[in-house]
N, C-alpha and C positions, 0 to 999 in steps of 0.2 A: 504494500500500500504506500501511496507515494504524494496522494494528494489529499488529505483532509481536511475540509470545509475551515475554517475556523472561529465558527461559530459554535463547533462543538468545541467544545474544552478538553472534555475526558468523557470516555465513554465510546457508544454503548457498554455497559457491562452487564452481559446475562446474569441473572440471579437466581433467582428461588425458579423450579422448572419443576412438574413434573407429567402427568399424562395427558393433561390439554390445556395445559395454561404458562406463562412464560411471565416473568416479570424483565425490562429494560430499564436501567438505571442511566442518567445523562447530567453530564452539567453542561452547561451554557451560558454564553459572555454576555446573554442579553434575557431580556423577559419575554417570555416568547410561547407559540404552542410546539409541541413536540408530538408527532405522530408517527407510530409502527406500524407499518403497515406488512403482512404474511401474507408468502401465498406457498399452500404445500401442492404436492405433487398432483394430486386431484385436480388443480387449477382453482381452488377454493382460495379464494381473501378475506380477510380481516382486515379493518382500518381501526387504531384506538386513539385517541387525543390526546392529549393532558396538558394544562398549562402551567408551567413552570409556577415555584414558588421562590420566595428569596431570601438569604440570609447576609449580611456583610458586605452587600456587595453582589455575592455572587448568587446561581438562579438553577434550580435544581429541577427535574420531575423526575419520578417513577410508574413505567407505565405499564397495565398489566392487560395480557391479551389473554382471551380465554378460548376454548372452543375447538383447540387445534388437536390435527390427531393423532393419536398416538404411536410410539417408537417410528415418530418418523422424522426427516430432514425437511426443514421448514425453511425457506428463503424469507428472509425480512429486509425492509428499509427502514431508517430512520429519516424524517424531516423535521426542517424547521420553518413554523410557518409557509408550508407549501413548499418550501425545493429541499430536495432530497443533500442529505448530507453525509449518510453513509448507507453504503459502502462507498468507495472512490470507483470511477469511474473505469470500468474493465474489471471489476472486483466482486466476488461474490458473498454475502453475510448468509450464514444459516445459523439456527438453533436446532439439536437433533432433542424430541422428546422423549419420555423415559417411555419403560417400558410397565405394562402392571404387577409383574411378576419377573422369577430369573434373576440371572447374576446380575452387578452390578460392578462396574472399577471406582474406585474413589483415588487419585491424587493427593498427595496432601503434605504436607512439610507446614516450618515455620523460620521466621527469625531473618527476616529480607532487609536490606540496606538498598535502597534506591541511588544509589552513587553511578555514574555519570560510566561509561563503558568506554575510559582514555586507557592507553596503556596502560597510564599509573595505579588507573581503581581496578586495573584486572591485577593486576601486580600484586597490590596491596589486599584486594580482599576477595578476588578471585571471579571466575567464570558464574555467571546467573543463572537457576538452575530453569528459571520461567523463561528466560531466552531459549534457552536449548527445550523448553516444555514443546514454545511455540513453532518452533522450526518442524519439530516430531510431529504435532497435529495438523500442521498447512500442509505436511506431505502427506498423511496419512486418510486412509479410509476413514467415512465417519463413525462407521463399526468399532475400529479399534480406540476412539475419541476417549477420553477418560468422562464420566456419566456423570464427573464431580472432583471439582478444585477446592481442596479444602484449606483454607489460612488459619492455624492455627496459633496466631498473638503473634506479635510485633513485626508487622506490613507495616510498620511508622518506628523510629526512633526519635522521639521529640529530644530527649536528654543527649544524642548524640548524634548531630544531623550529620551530611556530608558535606565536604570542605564547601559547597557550590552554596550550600544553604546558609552557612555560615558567614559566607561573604555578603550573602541578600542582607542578612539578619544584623550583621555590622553597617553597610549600606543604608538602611530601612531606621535605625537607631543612630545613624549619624545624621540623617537630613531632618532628625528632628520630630519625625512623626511620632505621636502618642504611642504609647503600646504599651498595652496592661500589664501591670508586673516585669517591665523589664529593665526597669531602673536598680534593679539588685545584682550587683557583680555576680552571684553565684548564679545566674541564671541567662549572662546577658550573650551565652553561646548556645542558648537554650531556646525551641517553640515556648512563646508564652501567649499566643491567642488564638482566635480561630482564624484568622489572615495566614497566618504561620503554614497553621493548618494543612489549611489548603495546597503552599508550595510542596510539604511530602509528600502529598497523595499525588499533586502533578508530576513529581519528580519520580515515585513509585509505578505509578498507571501510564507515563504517558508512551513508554517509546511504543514505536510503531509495532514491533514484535509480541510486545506485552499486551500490549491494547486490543490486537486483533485475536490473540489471547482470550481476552476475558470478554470480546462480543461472542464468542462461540462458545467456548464451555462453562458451565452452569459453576457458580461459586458460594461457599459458605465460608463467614468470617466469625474470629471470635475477637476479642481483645486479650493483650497483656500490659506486662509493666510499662514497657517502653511505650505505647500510646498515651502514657501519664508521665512515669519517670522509674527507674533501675529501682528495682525491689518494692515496689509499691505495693504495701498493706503489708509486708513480710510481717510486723508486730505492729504489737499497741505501742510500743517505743517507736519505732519506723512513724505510727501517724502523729503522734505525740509532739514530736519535732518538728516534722514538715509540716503540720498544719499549721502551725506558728511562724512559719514563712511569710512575709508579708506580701509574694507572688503567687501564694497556693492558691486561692481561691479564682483569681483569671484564670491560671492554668486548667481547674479542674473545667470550669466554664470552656474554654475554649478543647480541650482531651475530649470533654464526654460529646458535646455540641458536635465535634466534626465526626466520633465515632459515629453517633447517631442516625448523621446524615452522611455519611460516605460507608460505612460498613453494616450499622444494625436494621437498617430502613430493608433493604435487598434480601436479610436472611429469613423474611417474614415472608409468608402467603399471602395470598392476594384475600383470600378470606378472614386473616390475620391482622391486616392492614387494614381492612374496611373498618375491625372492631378495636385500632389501636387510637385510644385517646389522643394522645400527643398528637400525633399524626391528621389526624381528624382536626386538633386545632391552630395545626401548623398551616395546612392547609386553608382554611377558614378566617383565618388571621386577615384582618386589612392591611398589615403593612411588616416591613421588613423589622421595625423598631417593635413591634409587637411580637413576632416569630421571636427575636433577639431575647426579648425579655423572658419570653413560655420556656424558652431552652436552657436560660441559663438560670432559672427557676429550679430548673427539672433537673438539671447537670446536679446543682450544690444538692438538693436532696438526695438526688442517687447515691450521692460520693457520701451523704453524713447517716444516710439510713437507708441502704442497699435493698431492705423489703422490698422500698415503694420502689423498684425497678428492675424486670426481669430481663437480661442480657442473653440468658440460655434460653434454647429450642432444639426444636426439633423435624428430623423427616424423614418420612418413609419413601425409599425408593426401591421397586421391584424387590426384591425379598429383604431387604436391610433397612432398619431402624439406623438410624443415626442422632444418637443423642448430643449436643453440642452443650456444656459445661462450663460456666462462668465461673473458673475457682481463681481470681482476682478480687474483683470490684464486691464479691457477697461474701465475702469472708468473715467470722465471728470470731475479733482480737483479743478479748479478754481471755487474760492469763488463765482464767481460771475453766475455761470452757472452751478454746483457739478450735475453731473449725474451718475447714478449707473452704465451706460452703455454711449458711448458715441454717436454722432448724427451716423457715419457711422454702430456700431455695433445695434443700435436702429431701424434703418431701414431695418437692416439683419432680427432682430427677429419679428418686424410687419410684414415682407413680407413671413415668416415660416408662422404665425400662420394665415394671414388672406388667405394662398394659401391652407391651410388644407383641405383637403376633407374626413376625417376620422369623426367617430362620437364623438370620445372622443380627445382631445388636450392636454396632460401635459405638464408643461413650469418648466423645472429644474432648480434650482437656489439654488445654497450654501446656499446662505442668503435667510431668508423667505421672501416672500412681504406682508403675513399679519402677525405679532408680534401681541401676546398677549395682548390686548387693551393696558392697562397701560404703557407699555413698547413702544409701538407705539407713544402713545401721548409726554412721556418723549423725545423720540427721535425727535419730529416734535420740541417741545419747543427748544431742544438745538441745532438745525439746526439754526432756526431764530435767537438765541441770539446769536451764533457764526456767523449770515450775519450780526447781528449790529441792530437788534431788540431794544435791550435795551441801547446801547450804546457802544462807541469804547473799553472801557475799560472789561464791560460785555461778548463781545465779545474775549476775549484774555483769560477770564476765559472758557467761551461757548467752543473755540475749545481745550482747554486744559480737558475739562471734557468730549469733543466728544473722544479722543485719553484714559484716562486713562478710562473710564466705556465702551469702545467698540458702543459708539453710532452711529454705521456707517451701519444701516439694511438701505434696501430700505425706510422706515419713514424716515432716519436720508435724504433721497437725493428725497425731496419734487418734484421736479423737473419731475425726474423718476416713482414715484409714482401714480403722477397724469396721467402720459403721461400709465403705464400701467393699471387704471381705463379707461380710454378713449378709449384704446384697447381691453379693453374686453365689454364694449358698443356697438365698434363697430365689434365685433366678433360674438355676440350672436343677435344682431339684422339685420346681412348681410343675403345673401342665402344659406352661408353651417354654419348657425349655429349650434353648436355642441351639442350633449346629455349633455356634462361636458366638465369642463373649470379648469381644477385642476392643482396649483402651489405642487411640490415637493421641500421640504428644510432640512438643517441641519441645522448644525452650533453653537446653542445656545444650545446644552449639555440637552434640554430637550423635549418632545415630545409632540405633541397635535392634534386635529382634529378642524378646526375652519371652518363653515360655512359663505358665504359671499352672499352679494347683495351690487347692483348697483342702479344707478337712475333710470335705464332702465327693467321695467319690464320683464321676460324670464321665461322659460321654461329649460335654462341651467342649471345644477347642477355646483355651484363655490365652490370650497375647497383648505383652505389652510391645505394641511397636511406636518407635520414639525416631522421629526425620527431621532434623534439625542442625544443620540451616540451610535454606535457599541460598542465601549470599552472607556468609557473615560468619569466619570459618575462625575456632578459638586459637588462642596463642600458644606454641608448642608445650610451656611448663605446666598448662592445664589438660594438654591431651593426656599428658605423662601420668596428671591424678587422675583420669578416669580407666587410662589403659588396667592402671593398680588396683582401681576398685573393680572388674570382674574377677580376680586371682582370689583363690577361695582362703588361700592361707591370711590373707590383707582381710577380705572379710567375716572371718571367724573369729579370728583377734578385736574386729571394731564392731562386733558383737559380743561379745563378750565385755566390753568395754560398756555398749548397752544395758546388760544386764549387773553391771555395776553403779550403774546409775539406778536401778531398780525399775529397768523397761521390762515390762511383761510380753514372752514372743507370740509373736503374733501368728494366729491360723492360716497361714501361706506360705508356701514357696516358689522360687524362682528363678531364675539362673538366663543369663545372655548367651543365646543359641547363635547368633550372629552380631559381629560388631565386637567392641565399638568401628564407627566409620566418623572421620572428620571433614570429607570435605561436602562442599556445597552440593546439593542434591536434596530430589525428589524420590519417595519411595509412591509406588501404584498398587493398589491391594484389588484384588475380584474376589466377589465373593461366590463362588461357586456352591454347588449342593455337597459336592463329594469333598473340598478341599480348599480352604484360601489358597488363594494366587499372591505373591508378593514377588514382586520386582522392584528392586533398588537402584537406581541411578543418579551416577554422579555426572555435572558439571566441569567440563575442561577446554579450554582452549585450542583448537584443530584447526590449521592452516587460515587461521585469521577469524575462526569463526568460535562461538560460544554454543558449544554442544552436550547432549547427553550421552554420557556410557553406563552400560549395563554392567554394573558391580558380580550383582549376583542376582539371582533366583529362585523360590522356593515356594513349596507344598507346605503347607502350615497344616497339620495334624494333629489330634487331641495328643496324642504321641512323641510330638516332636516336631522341627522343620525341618524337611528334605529339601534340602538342593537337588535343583532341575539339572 
């Protein structure tokens, strides 16, 4: 694609899809109507509208088309105000619909740096693993399409842009313009609004390869730290301090505001969307200073009482549940109760997984819920000497080393952990127990395949599979700690270490079947009747181009994974 209108901004991005209905997400430089218009192989059309609404400046819609049929390849156009503006001219856009049943592929990684593709940001942080996604799908069948792009947290780094955004953000603060909360040295290399905003997701979404990307296959986002900032919510010490920033509250306003509207808005059904408040009065709003103020209303409550807002969902595609897990933003800090999820958001996602009626169940979550033995057991140890295991004083060290080593995975919130062992007991031993029980995660910059079991003897296939990072590959002294924590001799000793702090072992086991893997790449999972499919591929550089290579392969079995 070589010529795009520019009145698009960004966009199309297919969203929520499944057997005849499609959502199109668009931003746009002006106010304007926005129309999708389908036509599938039948020679059937749809025309849908929608008129932009506006935030800051800039002018967004989401449009949702119904009606179309199913597991099929659909051609669409986008318009603005009557002339077509995508696809480019000589170019074709399709969305392929799901199917009602049958496998599915899901795509999915995390942890993307939006950095500029110079020598120096391939040099330094390496090949994109969404470049090389996109190349694989413009040449491929639409069969072989992956049926779902899953983002699992930090598509944005606000707390650490790339060198290009940083010069805006210097730029933008020398000529003087206001900017909320950026008057504080500690933040002023830092996203502090929703203008900010805006340049990562341009900077993320926009190249041509990526963009053409996300008009065709269907995407599900969640959030993590970094679309607020590095460890956000890890403790009640962690909010303690930074809410006492005198930039936190812009920040939170302009984090949740743009997640809102650039990732949460799309993960939603069209049916979902009709019945979502906000949305309903974003829409309805007379003016931009109105919308301005609903959101950044809605943002500080989210952020000071996570109840009043749901970030997880969910969806069924052909035989797979996929349950998407907000364990950030709904997190229960107190010392004395620390859950990854809180009681109201705990009972949303027991009652997704145990209403399942699909064969396969995936449970998405930024953070993994099974870590690396060694790193599991570290994290349980410093939970309890941060509740007062070893003593008051111990403790004051315990939560200053949960905040500077990142100890805050599902291990670090015992509480949590246990409650989702207990849940998958009683998932795989109810009436729709599932063929597999698979956690999807990012986060921790490196990749693995871990096999799991319960108390409770099954037939289910349990896997933790962890793809992280897209773009954003860790520093050699920390491969070094994760290579150490699969060595079983490393994690029997920091268990036992555990059980010196008086952690009680918990009803699971575990072990990394494959991996660790460090570099930049996408894992692809199908979920077949007889057997998960997994394909792991990494991101490399090849005669000037940024591609995908197939690491490895494997049959995922209640048994074990075979390599193909």
């Amino acid at each position: 694609m070589t010529d795009i209108d520019g009145r698009l901004l960004l966009g199309p991005l297919v969203r929520y899809v499944d057997c005849d209905r499609a959502t199109f997400w668009v931003e746009t430089d002006r106010a304007c109507t926005v129309a999708v218009q389908t036509r599938a192989d039948s020679g059937e059309t749809r025309r849908v509208e929608e008129p932009t609404w506006g935030l800051h400046g800039h002018h967004y819609a989401l449009v949702a088309v119904e009606g179309l049929p199913a597991d099929s390849v659909v051609d669409y156009t986008v318009s603005i105000d009557g002339d077509q503006v995508w696809p480019a001219a000589g170019r074709r856009a399709v969305v392929h619909t799901q199917r009602s049943d049958g496998p599915i592929t899901v795509a999915f990684g995390s942890c993307r740096r939006g950095d500029t593709y110079s020598e120096e940001a391939l040099t330094r942080i390496g090949a994109d693993a969404l470049v090389g996604l996109a190349d694989r799908v413009r040449d491929q069948e639409s069969s072989l399409w992956p049926d779902l792009l899953v983002f699992l947290g930090d598509q944005v780094y606000a707390d650490d842009p790339s060198p290009e955004i940083v010069d805006r953000l210097h730029a933008r603060r020398a000529a003087g313009e206001r900017v909320a909360g950026a008057r504080s040295e500690e933040v002023e290399d830092e996203i502090c609004d929703f203008e900010e905003y805006t340049w990562l997701y341009q900077e993320s979404w926009g190249d041509l390869r990526v963009r053409e990307l996300l008009a065709t296959v269907p995407t599900c986002m969640i959030l993590d730290d970094h679309d607020l900032r590095d460890d956000w919510n890890s403790s009640a010490d962690w909010r303690a301090e930074v809410t006492r920033a005198p930039w936190w509250e812009d920040r939170v306003i302009g984090a949740f505001s743009s997640y809102w509207v650039y990732q949460h808005l799309g993960n939603l059904s069209p049916q979902e969307l009709e019945q979502d408040e906000m949305y309903a009065a974003v829409r309805a709003a007379t003016s931009d200073a109105e919308r301005e103020k609903l959101l950044a209303e809605f943002a500080l409550r989210a952020d000071s009482e996570p109840s009043s807002a749901r970030w997880s969902y969910h969806r069924d595609i052909g035989n797979t549940r996929l349950i998407m897990i907000d364990s950030r933003c709904s997190r229960d800090l107190r010392p004395e109760r620390r859950a990854m999820v809180d009681d109201t958001e705990w009972a949303w996602v027991r009652e997704k997984a145990l209403s399942a009626d699909t064969e396969h169940v995936l449970l998405g979550s930024s953070l993994p819920f099974l870590m690396l033995p060694g790193l599991h057991n570290i994290e349980q140890w410093n939970e309890a000497v941060a509740q007062g295991a070893w003593g008051r004083r111990a403790a004051v060290v315990g939560e200053k080393l949960r905040i500077a080593l990142d100890l805050e995975h599902w291990a670090a919130f015992g509480k949590s952990f246990a409650d989702m062992v207990d849940l998958v007991d009683e998932l795989v031993t109810g009436p729709r127990a599932p063929r597999s029980l698979v956690w999807l995660s990012g986060d921790v910059h490196c990749s693995y395949v871990a096999r799991a079991e319960t108390r409770v003897p099954t037939s289910t296939a349990l896997y933790q599979l962890t793809m992280s990072p897209f773009r954003n590959p860790l520093d050699l002294p920390i491969r070094a700690v994760n290579r150490l924590a699969i060595r079983r001799p490393v994690a029997r000793a920091l268990e036992r270490l555990a059980r010196r702090a008086k952690v009680e072992p918990v009803h699971a086991r575990w072990e990394a079947e494959a991996g660790p893997w460090f570099d930049n790449g996408v894992m692809s999972l199908t979920t077949d009747s007889q057997a998960l499919h997994l394909r792991v591929d990494h991101a490399a550089v090849a005669d000037g181009r940024q591609t995908l290579r197939t690491t490895a392969e494997f049959d995922l079995t209640p048994s074990g994974a075979r390599r193909r």
